[in-house]
N, C-alpha and C positions, 0 to 999 in steps of 0.2 A: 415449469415456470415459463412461461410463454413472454411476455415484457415485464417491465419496472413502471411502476409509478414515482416518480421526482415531486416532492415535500421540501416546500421552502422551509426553513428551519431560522428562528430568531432564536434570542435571550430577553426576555423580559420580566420585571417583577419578580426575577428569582426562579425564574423557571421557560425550559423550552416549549417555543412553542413552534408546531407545523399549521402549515397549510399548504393545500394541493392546488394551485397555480391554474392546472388544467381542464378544474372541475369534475375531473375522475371521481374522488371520494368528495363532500360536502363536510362543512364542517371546522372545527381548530381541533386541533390534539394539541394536550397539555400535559408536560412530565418534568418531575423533578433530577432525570439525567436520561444522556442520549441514548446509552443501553436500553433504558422503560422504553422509550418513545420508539425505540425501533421493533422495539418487542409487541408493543400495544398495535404500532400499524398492521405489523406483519399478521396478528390475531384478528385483526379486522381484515383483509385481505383474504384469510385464510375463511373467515363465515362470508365475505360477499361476494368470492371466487371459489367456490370448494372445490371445480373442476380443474379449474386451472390458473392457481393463483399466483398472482404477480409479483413480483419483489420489489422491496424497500427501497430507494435514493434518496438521502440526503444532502442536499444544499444547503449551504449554510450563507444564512445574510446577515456577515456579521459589521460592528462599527469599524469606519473608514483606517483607524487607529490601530484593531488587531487586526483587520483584516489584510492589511499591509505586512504586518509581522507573520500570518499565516501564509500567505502566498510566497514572502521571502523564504519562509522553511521549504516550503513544498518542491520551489526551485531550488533553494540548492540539496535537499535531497534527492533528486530525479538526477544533477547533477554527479551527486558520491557515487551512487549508483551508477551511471553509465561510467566513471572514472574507475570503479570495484570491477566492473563487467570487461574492462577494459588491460586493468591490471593483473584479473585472471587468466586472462586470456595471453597475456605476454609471459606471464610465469611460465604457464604449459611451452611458448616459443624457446625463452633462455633456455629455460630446464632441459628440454628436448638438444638446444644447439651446444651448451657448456658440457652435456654428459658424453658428447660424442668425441669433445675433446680431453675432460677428467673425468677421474670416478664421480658419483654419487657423496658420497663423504666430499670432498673437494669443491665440488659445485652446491650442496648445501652451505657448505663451511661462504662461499663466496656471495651467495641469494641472501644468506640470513635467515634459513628454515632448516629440516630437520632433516635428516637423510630419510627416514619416511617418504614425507611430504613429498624431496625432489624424486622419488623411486614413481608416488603416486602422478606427480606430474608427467614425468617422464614417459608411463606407460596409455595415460590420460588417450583420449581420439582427438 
């Protein structure tokens, strides 16, 4: 797969609709969920690139209303996650710093995880 083609993507009349912005493919695709419609481009892609077919992007243009409530999700899950990325990464620190002064049973008992867990942190890179 060599590039992606990006498909603006609506909701209308009860059904998705794309269109390619770029003039790459011609035309409206139309599906009754975003599964089909990823499915149908990719099949198209795949007969007017057999060599070297391009991948799917979807955008989505949606009303001012949820697309407000989408982009809110989006940020604060990018958010959890670097706060997760963050938190694991200080587990492996405590774990590492508390077993050098207690056992494992002791510093799980302290983290609130399982002496497993602190053995596996413990031994973690």
């Amino acid at each position: 797969m060599s590039k992606t083609i990006t498909y603006v993507v609506t909701y209308e009349n009860g059904r998705w609709v794309s269109r390619c912005p770029t003039g790459e493919t011609e035309g409206v695709g139309v599906a009754g969920s975003l599964s089909q419609m990823e499915r149908d481009l990719a099949q198209i892609h795949a007969w007017a690139w057999p060599q070297d077919t391009p991948g799917v992007e979807l955008v989505f243009d949606l009303p001012e209303d949820l697309a407000g409530v989408v982009a809110e999700y989006h940020r604060e899950k990018e958010l959890a996650e670097a706060h997760a990325k963050r938190a694991a990464e200080l587990a492996v620190q405590v774990a590492k710093t508390l077993t050098s002064h207690w056992s494992e049973p002791d510093t799980a008992r302290v983290m609130g995880l399982s002496k497993q867990r602190v053995h596996q942190l413990k031994v973690s890179a």
